[in-house]
LUMGUVEX-284530 format. One record per residue (C-alpha): chain; x, y, z. Coordinates in Angstrom, 3 decimals, decimal comma. Layout:
N
A X Y Z
...
end
This chain:
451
A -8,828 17,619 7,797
A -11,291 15,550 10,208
A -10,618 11,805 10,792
A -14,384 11,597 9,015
A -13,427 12,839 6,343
A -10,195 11,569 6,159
A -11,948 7,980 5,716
A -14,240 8,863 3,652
A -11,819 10,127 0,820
A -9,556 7,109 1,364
A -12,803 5,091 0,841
A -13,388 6,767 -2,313
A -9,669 6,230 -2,812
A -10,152 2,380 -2,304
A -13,162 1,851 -4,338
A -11,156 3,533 -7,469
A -8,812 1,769 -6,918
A -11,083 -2,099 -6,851
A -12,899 -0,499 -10,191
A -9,669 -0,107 -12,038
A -8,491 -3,331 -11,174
A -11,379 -5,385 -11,591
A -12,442 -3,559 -15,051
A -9,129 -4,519 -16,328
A -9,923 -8,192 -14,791
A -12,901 -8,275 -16,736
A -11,125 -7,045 -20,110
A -8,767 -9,961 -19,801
A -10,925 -12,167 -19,094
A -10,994 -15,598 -18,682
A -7,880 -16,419 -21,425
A -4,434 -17,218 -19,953
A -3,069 -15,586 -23,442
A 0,096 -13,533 -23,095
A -1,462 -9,666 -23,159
A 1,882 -7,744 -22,842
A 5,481 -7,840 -22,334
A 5,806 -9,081 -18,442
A 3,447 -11,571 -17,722
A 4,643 -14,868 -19,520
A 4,961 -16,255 -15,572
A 0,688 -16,520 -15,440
A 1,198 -18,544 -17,936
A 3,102 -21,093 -15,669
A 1,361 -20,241 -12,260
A -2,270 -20,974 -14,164
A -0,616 -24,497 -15,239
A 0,857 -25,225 -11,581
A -2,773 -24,249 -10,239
A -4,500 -26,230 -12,246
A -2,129 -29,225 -11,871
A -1,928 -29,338 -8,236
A -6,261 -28,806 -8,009
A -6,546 -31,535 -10,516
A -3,992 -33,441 -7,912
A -0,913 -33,877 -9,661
A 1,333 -31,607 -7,310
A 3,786 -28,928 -7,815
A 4,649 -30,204 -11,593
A 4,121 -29,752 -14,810
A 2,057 -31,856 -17,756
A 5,348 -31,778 -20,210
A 8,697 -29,959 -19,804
A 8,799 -26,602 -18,897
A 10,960 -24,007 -17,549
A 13,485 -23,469 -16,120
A 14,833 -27,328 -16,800
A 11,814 -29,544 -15,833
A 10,879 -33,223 -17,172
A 7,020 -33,874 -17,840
A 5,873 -34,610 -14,234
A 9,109 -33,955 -12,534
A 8,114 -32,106 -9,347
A 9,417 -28,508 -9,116
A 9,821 -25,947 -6,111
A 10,986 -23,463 -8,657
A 7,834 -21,618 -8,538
A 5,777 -19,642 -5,263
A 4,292 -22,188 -3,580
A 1,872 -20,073 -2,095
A 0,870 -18,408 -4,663
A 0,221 -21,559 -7,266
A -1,868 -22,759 -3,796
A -4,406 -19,511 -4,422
A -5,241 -20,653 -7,800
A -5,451 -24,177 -6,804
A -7,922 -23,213 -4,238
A -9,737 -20,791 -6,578
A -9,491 -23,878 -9,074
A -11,051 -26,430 -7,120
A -13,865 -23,788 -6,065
A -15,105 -22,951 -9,955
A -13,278 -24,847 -11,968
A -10,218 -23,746 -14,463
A -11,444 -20,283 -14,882
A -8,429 -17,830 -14,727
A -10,944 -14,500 -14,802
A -12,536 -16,167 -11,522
A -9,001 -15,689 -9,845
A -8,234 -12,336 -11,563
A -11,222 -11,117 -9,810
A -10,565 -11,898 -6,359
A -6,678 -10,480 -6,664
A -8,197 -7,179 -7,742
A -10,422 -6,676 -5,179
A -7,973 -8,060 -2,467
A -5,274 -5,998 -3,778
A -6,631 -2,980 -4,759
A -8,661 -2,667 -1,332
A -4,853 -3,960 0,599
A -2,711 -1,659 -1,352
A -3,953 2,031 -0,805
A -4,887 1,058 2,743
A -1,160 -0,124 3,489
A -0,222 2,895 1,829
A -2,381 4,960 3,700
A -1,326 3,557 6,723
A 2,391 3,801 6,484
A 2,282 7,357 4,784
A 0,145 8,664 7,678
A 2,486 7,176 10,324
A 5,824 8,780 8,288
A 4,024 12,040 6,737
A 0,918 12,840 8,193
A -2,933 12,455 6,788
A -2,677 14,545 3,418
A 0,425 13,348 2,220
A -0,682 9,891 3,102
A -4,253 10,395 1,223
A -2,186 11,226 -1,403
A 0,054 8,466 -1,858
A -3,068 6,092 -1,687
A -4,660 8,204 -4,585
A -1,533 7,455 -7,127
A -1,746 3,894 -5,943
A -4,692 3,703 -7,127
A -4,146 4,957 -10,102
A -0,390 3,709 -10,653
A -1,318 2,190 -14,218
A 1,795 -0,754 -13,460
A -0,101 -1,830 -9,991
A -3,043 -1,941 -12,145
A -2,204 -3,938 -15,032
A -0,232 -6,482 -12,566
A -3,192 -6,865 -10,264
A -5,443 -8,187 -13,074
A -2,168 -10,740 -14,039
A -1,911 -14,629 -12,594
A 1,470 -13,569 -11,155
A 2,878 -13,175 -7,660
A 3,559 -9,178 -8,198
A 0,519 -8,163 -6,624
A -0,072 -10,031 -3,439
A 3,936 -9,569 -2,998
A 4,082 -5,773 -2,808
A 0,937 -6,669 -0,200
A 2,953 -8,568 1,890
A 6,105 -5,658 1,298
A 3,823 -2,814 2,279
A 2,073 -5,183 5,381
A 5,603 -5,975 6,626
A 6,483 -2,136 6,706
A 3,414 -0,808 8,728
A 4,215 -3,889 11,091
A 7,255 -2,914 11,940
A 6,450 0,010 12,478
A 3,740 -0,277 14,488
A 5,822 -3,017 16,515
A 8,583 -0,259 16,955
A 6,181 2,329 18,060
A 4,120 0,240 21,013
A 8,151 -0,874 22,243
A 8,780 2,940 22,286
A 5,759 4,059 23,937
A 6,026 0,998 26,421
A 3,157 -0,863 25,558
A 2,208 -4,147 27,665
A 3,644 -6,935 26,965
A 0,808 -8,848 25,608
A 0,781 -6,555 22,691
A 3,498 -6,386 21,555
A 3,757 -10,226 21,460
A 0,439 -9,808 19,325
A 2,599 -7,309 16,874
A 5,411 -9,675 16,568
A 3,417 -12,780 15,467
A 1,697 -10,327 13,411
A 5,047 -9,688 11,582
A 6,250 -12,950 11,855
A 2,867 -14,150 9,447
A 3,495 -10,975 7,174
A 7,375 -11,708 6,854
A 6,740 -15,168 5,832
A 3,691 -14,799 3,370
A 6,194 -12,107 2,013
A 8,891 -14,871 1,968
A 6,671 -17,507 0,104
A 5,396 -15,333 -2,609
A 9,137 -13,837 -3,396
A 12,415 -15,576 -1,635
A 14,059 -11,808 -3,303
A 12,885 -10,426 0,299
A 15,368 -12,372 2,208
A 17,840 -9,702 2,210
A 15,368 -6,725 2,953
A 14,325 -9,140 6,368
A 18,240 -9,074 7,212
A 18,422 -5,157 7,169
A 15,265 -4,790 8,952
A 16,530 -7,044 12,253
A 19,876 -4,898 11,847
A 17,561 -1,997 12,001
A 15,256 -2,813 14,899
A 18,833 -3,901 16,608
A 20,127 -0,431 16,624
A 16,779 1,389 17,103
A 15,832 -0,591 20,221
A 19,621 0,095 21,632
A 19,253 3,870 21,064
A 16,096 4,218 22,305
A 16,264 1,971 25,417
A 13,720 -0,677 24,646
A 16,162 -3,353 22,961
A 15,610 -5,723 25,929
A 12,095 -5,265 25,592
A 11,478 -5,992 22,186
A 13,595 -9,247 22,139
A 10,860 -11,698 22,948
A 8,534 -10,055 20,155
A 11,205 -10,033 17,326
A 12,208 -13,358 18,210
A 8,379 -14,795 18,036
A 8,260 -12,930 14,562
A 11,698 -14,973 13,909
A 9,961 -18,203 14,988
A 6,266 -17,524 13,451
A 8,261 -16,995 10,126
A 10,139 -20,209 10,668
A 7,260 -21,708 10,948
A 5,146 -20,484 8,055
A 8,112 -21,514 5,785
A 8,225 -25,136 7,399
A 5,912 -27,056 5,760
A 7,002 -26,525 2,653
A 10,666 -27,119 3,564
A 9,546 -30,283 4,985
A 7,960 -31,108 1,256
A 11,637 -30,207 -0,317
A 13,285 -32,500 1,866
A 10,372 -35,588 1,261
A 10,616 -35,146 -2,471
A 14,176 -33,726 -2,853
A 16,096 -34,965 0,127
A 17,857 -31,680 0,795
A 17,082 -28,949 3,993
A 16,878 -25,221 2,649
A 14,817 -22,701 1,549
A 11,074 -23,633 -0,045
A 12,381 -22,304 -3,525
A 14,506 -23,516 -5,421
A 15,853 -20,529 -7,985
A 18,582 -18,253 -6,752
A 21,484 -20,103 -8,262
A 19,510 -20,529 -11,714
A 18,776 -16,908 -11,826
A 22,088 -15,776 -10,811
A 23,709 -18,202 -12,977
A 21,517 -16,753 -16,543
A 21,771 -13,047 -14,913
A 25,778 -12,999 -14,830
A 26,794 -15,174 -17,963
A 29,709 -13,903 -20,246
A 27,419 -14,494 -23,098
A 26,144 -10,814 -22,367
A 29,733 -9,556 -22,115
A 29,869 -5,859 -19,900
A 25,995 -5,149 -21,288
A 23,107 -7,065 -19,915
A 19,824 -8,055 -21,541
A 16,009 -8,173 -18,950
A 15,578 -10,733 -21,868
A 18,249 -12,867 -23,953
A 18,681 -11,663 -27,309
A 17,870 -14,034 -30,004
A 21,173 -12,547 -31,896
A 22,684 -14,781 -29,457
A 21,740 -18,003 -30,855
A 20,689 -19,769 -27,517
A 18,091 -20,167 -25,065
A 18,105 -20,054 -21,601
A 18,583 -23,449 -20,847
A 21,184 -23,814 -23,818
A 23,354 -21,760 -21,315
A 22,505 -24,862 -18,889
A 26,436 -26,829 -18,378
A 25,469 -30,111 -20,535
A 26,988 -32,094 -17,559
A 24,327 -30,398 -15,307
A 21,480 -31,355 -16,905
A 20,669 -34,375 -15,107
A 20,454 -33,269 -11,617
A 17,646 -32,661 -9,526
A 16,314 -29,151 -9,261
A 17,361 -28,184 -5,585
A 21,187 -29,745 -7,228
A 20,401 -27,917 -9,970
A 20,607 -24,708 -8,247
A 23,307 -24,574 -6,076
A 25,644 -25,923 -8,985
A 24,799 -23,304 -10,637
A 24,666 -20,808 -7,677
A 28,330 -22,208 -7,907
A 29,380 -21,442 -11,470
A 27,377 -17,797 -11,275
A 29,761 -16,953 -8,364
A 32,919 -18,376 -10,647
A 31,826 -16,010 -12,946
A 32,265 -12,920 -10,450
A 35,540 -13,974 -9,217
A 37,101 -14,842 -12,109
A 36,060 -11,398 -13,854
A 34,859 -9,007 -11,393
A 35,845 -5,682 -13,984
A 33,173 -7,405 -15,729
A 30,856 -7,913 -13,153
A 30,729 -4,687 -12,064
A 30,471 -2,840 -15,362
A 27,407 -5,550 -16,305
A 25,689 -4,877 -12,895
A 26,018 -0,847 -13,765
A 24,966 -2,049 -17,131
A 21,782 -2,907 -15,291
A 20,952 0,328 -13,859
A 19,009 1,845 -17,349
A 17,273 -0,972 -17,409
A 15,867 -1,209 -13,652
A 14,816 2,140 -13,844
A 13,507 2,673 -17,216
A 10,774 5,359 -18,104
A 10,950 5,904 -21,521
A 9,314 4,011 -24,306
A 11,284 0,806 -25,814
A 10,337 -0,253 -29,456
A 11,008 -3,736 -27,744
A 7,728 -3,619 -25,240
A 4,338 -3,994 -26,669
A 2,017 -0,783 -26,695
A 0,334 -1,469 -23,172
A 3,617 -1,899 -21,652
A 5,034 1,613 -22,993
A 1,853 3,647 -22,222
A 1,865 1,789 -18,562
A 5,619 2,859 -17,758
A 5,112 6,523 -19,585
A 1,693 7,086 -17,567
A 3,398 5,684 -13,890
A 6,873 5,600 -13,292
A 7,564 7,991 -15,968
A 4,462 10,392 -14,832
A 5,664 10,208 -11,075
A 9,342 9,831 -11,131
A 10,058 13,691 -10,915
A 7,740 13,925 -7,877
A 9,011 10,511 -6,264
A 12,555 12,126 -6,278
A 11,446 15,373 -5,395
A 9,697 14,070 -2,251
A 12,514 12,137 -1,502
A 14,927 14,753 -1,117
A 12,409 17,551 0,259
A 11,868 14,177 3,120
A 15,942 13,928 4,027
A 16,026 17,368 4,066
A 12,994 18,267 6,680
A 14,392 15,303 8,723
A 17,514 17,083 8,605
A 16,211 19,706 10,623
A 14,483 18,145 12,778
A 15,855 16,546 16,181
A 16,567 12,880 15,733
A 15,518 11,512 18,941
A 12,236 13,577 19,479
A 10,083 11,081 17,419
A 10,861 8,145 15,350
A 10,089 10,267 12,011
A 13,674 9,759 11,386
A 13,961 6,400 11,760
A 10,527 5,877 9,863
A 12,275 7,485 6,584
A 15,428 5,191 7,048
A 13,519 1,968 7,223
A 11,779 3,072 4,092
A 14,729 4,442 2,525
A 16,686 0,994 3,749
A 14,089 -1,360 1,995
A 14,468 0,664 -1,251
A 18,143 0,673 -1,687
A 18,611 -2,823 -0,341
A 15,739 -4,136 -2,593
A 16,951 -2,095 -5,433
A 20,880 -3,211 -4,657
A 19,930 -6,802 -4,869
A 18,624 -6,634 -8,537
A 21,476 -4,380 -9,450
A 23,777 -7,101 -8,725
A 21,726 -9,895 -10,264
A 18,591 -9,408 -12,254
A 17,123 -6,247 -13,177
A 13,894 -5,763 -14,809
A 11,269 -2,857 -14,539
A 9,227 -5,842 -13,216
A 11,498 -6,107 -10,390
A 11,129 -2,651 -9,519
A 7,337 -2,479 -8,540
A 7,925 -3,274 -4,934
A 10,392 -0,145 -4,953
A 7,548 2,132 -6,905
A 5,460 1,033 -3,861
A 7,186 2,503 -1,483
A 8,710 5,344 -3,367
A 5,220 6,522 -3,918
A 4,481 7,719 -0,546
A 7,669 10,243 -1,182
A 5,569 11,578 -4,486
A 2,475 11,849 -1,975
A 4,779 13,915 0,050
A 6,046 16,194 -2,520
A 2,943 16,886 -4,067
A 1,039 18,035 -0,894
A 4,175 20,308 -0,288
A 3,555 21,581 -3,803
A 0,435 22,295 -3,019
A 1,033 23,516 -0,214
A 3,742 26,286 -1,975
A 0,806 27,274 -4,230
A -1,626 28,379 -1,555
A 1,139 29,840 0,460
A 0,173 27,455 3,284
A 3,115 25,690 3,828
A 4,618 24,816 7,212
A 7,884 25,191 8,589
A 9,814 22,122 8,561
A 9,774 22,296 12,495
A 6,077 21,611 12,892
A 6,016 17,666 12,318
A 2,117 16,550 10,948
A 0,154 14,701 13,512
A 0,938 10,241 12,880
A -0,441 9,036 14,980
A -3,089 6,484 13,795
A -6,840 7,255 14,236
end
């Protein structure tokens, strides 16, 4: 396939992929109404918009979750994102559809183009093309690029983060001057933390990627090199994360990260009230809400206090059962990667997980394994295709381990979809390939590099 054609498919690619997005934009409209099971957080983003463009700051008009007084200032919630509707806010006014509509075209231009990107790099150009087309068309992407939520710009800032690194680890392999590859590691640094704003979740993902440019740059003799650059991607995420931990500490008096929810969600994720069988939603058999579950003597602290006490009494929780930990994290494991219908999800939400995960699942794990198996055969320090299929195979079991052992939800699971995709792309061009008898040997690597 020509590079001219190449682009011109992925810009048909890319301009399905806007329509989809910004015709389902345009059927929500402008009403913040709860549509389907998985988007009651718009609901709470459109309210911290329009609060802080109206100048009242991150709060709330009455009390709201997870344990907030009226006007009590919160850094529960993405600051970045609730900025993007602020800004949209104070542009046009409270009109939600008017902020639907730039996600959709941001997104659905950003998402196949990421895809395309990486997928070339790891794959080659048809596999890659591919993998943008199911974006695309990936009915979940769809429906959460049309929601007020941070979903879509996160797996954005996932997918950007990926093709940087990579691109950082392939100029520090081919030796490239120094200048650049400071230029690729501020480049990271700004995707990393954008990443880091819209979803704290990433954290652990960032930790396994260092580990993983550690090693690579030792085995392939360019460690030394690359220092500087990953270390101005350290400081350039430092520093997009510092204003807003400079707000916690002015309103809050306490140093840490700019949101403040891991110990809440931890805390409500590993409760005895489920027993050894969790629930992506509590029950109402149980007789409680959420914040019911909150200690009464707890109550009255301040949100950052909030959320370390409780960080505190989710760990007792492990250590004093940990049988039942584990069986309730392996309880979790149906529900993170569920593809079949639930009489407990609205129609939308069935059709979208029947008509994406569950339409591409077979292909996703197909590609996977046809991927570990050509890498097999293939030398390991000829090219870094190996190395490209670990990172992405890192960031999917990490990502996917984290949930497992807190809070799973197919929600949670996009960002893995995301990635998992450009396996399905992979599969079905071998497929294809199969049928018109024109497959390769698994010797003869694609061309990757970038046009």
């Amino acid at each position: 396939m020509s590079i001219r054609l190449e682009r011109r498919v992925l810009l048909a690619i890319i301009l399905l992929s806007v329509l989809l997005r910004v015709g389902l934009a345009l059927a929500l409209g402008d009403s913040i109404a709860e549509t389907r099971g998985g988007t009651a957080d718009q609901v709470s983003y459109d309210a911290l918009g329009w609060r802080v463009a109206t100048g009242h700051g991150f709060s709330f008009p009455t009390a709201w979750w997870p344990n907030l007084a009226a006007d009590q200032p919160t850094a529960f919630w993405s600051f970045l994102y609730a900025l993007y509707l602020a800004g949209i806010y104070a542009l046009v006014g409270h009109h939600p559809l008017a902020a639907r509509l730039v996600q959709a075209v941001v997104v659905g231009v950003a998402m196949p183009w990421l895809t395309w990107r990486i997928g070339r790099r790891v794959f080659g150009p048809r596999p890659a093309l591919i993998a943008a087309g199911i974006n695309a068309v990936y009915l979940y992407f769809v429906t959460y690029a049309a929601s007020l939520m941070t979903e879509a710009f996160y797996m954005v800032g996932i997918l950007w983060t990926l093709d940087a690194s990579m691109r950082l680890a392939e100029a520090a392999d081919l030796g490239a001057p120094r200048g650049r590859l400071w230029r690729l590691g501020v480049e990271l640094g700004v995707a990393m933390g954008v990443t880091l704003l819209l979803r704290q979740v990433i954290s652990a993902f960032l930790l396994a990627l260092a580990l993983w440019f550690l090693v690579l740059g030792r085995r392939r003799g360019w460690l030394r090199q690359a220092l500087a650059p990953l270390a101005a991607a350290a400081l350039v995420t430092a520093l997009v994360l510092l204003p807003f931990v400079v707000r916690n500490y002015r309103v809050f008096g306490v140093v840490g990260m700019p949101n403040n929810n891991v110990g809440i969600n931890f805390f409500w994720a590993n409760h005895p009230i489920y027993g050894t069988r969790f629930e992506a939603v509590l029950s109402p058999k149980h007789g409680v809400s959420y914040q019911d579950l909150i200690p009464e003597e707890l109550r009255g602290l301040s949100e950052p206090a909030l959320d370390r006490a409780l960080l505190v009494r989710g760990l007792q929780f492990v250590v004093e059962d940990p049988r039942r930990y584990a069986l309730l994290s392996l309880s979790r494991v149906p529900i993170y990667f569920q593809f079949w219908p639930s009489p407990h999800s609205t129609l939308l939400s069935n059709v979208s997980r029947l008509l994406s995960f569950g339409l591409f699942l077979p292909f996703m794990l197909y590609g996977l394994v046809l991927a570990v198996v050509d890498a097999r055969r293939q030398p390991v320090s000829d090219n870094l295709h190996f190395a490209y299929l670990l990172l992405l195979g890192l960031f999917m079991a990490v990502y996917a381990l984290v949930h497992l052992l807190s809070w799973a939800n197919v929600r949670y699971r996009l960002p893995v979809d995301a990635v998992w995709i450009l396996f399905a792309g992979y599969a079905l061009d071998d497929l294809w390939r199969r049928v018109t008898q024109a497959r390769p040997s698994p010797s003869a690597l694609p061309e990757r590099n970038m046009p």
